[in-house]
N, C-alpha and C positions, 0 to 999 in steps of 0.2 A: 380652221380650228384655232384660236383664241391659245396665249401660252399658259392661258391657268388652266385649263380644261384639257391641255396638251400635259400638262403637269400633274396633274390630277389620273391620268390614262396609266399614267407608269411612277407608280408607287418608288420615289425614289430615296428616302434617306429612310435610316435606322436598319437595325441589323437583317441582311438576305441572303438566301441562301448564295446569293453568285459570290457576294464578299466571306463569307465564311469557306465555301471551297478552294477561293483565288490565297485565302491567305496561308489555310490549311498545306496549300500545296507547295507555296513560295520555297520551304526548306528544302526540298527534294528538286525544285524544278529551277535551277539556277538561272538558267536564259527567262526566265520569266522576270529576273530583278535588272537586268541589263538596262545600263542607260547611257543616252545617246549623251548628254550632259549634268554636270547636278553642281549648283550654285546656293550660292549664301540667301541669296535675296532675288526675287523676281525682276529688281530692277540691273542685276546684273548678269541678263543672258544678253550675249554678245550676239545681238540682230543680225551684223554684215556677216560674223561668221556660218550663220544658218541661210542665208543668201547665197553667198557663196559655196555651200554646201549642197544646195538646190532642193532647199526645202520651202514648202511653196503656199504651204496654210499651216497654221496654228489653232489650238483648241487651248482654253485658259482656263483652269479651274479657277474657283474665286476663293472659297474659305480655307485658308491655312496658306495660301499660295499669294493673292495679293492683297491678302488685309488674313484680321480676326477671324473668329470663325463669326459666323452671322452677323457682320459687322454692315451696318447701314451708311457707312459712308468711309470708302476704303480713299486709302492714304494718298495725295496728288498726284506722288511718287507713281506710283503704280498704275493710277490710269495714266499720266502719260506715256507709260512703257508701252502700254496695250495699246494706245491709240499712234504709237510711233511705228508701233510693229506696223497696225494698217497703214499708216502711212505711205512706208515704205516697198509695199505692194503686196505683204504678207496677206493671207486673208484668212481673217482673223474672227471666230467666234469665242464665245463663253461655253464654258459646257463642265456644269454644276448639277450636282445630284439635292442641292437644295429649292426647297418650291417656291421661296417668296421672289418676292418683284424687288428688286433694291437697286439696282444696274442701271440706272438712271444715269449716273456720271462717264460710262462709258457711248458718248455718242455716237451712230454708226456701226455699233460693234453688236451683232447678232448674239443672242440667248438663246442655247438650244432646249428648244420645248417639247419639240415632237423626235425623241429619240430615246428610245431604249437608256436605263441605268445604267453606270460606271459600275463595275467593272464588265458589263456584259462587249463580248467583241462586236458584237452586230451592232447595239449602241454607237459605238464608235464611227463603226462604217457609215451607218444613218447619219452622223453628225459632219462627217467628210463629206458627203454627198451632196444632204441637202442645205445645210450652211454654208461650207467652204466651196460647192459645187467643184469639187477633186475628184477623181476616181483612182488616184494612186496614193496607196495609205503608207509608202514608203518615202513620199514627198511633203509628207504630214509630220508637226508633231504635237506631242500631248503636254500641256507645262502642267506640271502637278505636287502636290509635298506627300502625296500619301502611295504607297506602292501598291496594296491592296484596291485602292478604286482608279485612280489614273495611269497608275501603271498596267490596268488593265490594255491602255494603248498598246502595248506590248504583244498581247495574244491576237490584235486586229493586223498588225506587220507593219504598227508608228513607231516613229523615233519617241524616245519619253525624257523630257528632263526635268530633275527630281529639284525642289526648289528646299529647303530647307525652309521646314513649316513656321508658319509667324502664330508667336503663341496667344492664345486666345480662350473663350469660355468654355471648349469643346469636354464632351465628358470624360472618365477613366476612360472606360472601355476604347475610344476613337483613340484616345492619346497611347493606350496600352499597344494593342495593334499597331498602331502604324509606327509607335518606339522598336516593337520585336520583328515589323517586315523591317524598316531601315535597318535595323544591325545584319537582318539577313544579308541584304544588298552588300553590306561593308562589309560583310567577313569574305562574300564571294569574290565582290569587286572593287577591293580596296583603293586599288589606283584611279576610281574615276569619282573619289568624294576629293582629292587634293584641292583642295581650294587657293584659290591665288588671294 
């Protein structure tokens, strides 16, 4: 299956029921905003430390995390983050609840197409599987700005870390939510927004 027709299978951006329940519940379910790390800038996740942590694939959101929101031609900065990450032995997909084809600039680096929506858990798992070929979702993590769809990593048993969103055309509503999960996080988990 072709990634437009894979794309097309599983109905992925604008409002669903899995994002309205995962945010609804965020207030009450505190281990659900838990993150493994949460940085200024995608280009500042510290790779050796995730290595040496033994963490062993990566999934990359792309809108808010390393460009614009539907930005066609994200910053050099940031693909080379993601191409250092593979590099470095990390194994390393995209995995975007958006349908277009844009990801051109990231060479080698997998688009996951056939897997279940963010924030659904099973999505996730599909995406460890059959992109990263892992089967341990604790040697995974999720890089993301929005707590509501990537932090869904979370309810699959990944590490998540929360990138401080790059601001962009995205609607109220996206900006609205994902401004009222991030305070959730902060109020619960203050200590791990310290930024250096």
């Amino acid at each position: 299956m072709d990634e437009k027709s894979s794309r097309k299978k599983y109905s992925r951006e604008g409002l669903k029921w899995a994002k309205v329940a995962r945010f609804l519940a965020l207030p009450f379910r505190p281990s659900r905003l838990k993150v493994y790390l949460a940085v200024r800038r995608f280009e500042d996740i510290p790779i050796e430390k995730l290595i040496d942590d033994g963490v062993q694939g990566i999934l990359l959101d792309a809108d808010g995390t390393m460009g614009p929101h539907h930005t066609r031609l994200f910053p050099e900065s940031s693909v080379q983050t993601a191409l250092k990450m593979a590099e470095r032995g990390l194994k390393t997909a995209i995995y975007t609840n958006s349908s277009e084809d844009r990801f051109h600039q990231f060479q080698g680096i997998p688009v996951v197409g056939e897997a279940r929506p963010k924030p659904e858990a099973r999505g996730f798992r599909q995406a460890m599987k059959n992109y990263l070929r892992l089967d341990d979702p604790g040697k995974v993590c999720m890089v993301g700005d929005n707590f509501i769809t990537d932090g869904g990593a979370v309810d699959a048993g990944m590490r998540f870390i929360h990138v401080h969103p790059v601001s962009g055309n995205e609607n109220f509503f996206l900006r609205a939510s994902r401004y009222l999960a991030y305070r959730c996080a902060r109020f619960y988990f203050p200590e791990a927004f310290k930024y250096n």
